[in-house]
N, C-alpha and C positions, 0 to 999 in steps of 0.2 A: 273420298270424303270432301267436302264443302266447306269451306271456312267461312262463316257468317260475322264473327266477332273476333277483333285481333286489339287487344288492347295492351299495353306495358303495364305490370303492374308490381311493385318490391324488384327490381331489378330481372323479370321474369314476364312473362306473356298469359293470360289470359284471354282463353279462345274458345270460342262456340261454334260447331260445326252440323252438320248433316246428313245426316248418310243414307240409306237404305239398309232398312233391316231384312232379311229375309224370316227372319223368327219370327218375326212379328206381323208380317207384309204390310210396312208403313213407313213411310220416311221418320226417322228418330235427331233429336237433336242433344248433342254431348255435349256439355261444357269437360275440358280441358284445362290445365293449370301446368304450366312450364317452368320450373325454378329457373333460376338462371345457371345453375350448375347443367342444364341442360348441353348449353353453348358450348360447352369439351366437348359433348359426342360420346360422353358415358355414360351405359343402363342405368339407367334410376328406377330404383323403387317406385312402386304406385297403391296411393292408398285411394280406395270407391266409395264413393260417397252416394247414401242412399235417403232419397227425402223425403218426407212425408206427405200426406193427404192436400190436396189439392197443388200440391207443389209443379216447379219444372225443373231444370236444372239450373233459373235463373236464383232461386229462391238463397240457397246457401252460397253463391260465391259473393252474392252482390249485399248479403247480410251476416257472414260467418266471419270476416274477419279469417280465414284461413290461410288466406295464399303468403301473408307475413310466415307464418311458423312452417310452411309448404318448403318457400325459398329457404329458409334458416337451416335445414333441414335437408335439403335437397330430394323433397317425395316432387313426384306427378300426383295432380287430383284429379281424377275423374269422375265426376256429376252428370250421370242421367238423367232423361227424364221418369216419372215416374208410370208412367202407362203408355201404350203407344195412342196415336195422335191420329189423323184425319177423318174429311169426312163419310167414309167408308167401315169407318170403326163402330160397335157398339158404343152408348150409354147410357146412360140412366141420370131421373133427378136426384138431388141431393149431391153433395160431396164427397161422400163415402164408398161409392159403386161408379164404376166406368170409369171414365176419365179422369187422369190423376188419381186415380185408387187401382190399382195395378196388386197390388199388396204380395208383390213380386212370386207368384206361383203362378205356374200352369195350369189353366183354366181346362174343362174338360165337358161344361155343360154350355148348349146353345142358347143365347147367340156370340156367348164371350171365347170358344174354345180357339177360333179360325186366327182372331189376334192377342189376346191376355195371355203371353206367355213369358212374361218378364224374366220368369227364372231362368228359363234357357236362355236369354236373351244375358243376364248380368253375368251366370255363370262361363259361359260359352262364346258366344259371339262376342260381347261386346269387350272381351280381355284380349280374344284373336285381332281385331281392329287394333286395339291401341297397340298390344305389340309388333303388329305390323307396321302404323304409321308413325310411332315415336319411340322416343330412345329410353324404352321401359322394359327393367330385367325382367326377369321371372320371379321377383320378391313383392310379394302384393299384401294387401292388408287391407281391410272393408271394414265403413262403421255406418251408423246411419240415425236420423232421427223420428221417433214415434212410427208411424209405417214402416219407412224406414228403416229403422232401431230391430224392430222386428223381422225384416227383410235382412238383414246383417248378419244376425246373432243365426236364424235359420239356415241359411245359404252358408255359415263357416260352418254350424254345423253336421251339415249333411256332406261336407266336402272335404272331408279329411286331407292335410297337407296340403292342400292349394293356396293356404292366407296363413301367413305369418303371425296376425294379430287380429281381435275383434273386438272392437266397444260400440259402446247405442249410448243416445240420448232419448230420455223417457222413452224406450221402446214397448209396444205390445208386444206385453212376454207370454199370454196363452191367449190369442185369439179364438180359441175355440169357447174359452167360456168369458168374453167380453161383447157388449152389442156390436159395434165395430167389427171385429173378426168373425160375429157368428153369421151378419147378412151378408157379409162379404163372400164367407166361406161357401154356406148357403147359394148362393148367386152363380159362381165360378165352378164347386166343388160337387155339389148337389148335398144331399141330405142324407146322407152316408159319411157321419164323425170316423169311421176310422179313417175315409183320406184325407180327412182333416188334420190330424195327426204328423202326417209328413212332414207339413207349415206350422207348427207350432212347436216354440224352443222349449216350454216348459216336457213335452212329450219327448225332443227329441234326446236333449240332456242323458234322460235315462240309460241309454242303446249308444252313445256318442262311440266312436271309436278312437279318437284322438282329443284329450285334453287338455283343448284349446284354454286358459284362463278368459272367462269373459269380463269385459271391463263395461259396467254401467253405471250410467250418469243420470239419477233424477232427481228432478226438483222436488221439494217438501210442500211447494203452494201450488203445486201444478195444480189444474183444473179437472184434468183428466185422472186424477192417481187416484182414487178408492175405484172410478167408475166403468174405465175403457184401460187402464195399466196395469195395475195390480203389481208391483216387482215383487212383492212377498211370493205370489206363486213360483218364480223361479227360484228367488231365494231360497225354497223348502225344497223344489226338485233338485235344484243343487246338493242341497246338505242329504239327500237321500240318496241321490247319485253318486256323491262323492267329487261331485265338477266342481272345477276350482272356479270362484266367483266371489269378484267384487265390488259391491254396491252401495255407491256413494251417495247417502241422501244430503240433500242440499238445501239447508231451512231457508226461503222465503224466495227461493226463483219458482216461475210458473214452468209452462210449457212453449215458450216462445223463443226467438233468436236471441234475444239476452243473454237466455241462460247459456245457447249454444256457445256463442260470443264468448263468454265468459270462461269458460272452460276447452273450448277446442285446442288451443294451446298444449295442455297437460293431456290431450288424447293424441298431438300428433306428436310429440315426444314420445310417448307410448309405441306407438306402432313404429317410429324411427327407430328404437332399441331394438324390438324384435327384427327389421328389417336389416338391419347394422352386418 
């Protein structure tokens, strides 16, 4: 790995690196977060941080306000990027398809199958890396915002026992019936909803085999909440499943790093208890 960014930050290091994916065949860039508790030479917890639609991995360190409650805490953060990158990659116009729209699944239709495969990439590879090159247990914990959020909540739950803790900010909780998730799906998936289903937490809830409690965060003014979120959808598959879940509406924040801000704090005390 490649160290691009090496900055002090809370008494801790903030680092942006590069590496080579093979899941993805693309060079990938990570941002990393070193508490200072690092500095003993003891496993630390690691909580993955998953971002949204046009994002990179710059978007949540240099706007979340996290690496305070990181260091307090003693987690590693690990921020991907959100799609793989160069110019050998597919994309498409708009914001929502290719680049930066990853929407962390395994793509399986042309010309996205060859590099869109994030999920192998978050679940697999890119945990083997960090616990290769840094001083991180086996105690992990994933949250994520809006894509993101969605990429979080799916990936804890198809993975039973790998992640101690999961919460989303305004995540898409059924992409399969939001515009968002359905071109996406469409695009990557093909036009075949039941492997739609896989990627989608309201679906997957039902079938979970470990009852992970999900922790969400959304805003009451977001922009996107009647039209691309919907959290009532999970909220019902919840209460039909029996999954433990809760859903904190939040009167007058949108969907933007504010709100992240504003609450990240009470999410990484969250995952520090279960990690504990």
């Amino acid at each position: 790995m490649e160290r691009l960014e090496h900055r002090a930050c809370f008494g801790g290091w903030q680092d942006v690196y590069r590496h080579r994916s093979e899941v993805l065949g693309c060079d990938m860039s990570v941002a990393v977060y070193l508490p200072p508790q690092a500095e003993s030479g003891a496993k630390l917890p690691v909580l993955y941080w998953l971002s949204g639609l046009t994002c990179t991995e710059q978007n949540f360190i240099t706007k979340a306000g996290a690496q305070r409650y990181a260091a307090e805490h003693g987690i590693i953060l690990v921020v991907p990027d959100t799609s793989p990158r160069g110019d050998g990659v597919p994309d498409a116009e708009g914001y929502d398809l290719g680049k930066g729209a990853g929407f962390y699944l395994n793509a399986t239709q042309q010309p996205w199958a060859s590099h869109y495969r994030m999920y192998d990439y978050i679940v697999d590879e890119l945990p083997a890396l960090v616990e290769a090159h840094f001083p991180a247990s086996d105690a992990r914990a994933i949250s994520g915002h809006s894509m993101g959020g969605h990429g979080a909540l799916l990936i804890a739950l198809r993975n039973p026992g790998r992640y101690r803790s999961v919460s989303a900010f305004s995540p898409i909780v059924a992409p399969s019936q939001v515009p968002w998730g359905e071109k996406a799906f469409s695009a990557y998936l093909g036009q075949d909803r039941e492997a739609w289903r896989q990627y989608d937490a309201t679906a997957l809830v039902a079938d979970a085999a470990e009852r992970l409690p999900l922790l969400v965060e959304q805003g009451g003014a977001d922009e996107f909440l009647d039209t691309q979120l919907r959290p009532q959808l999970l909220r019902d598959a919840c209460a039909a499943a029996g999954h433990p879940l809760q859903l904190r509406l939040r009167p007058g924040y949108d969907h933007s790093y504010y709100f992240i801000a504003s609450f990240i704090g009470e999410h990484i005390a969250h995952h520090a208890r279960a990690m504990a």
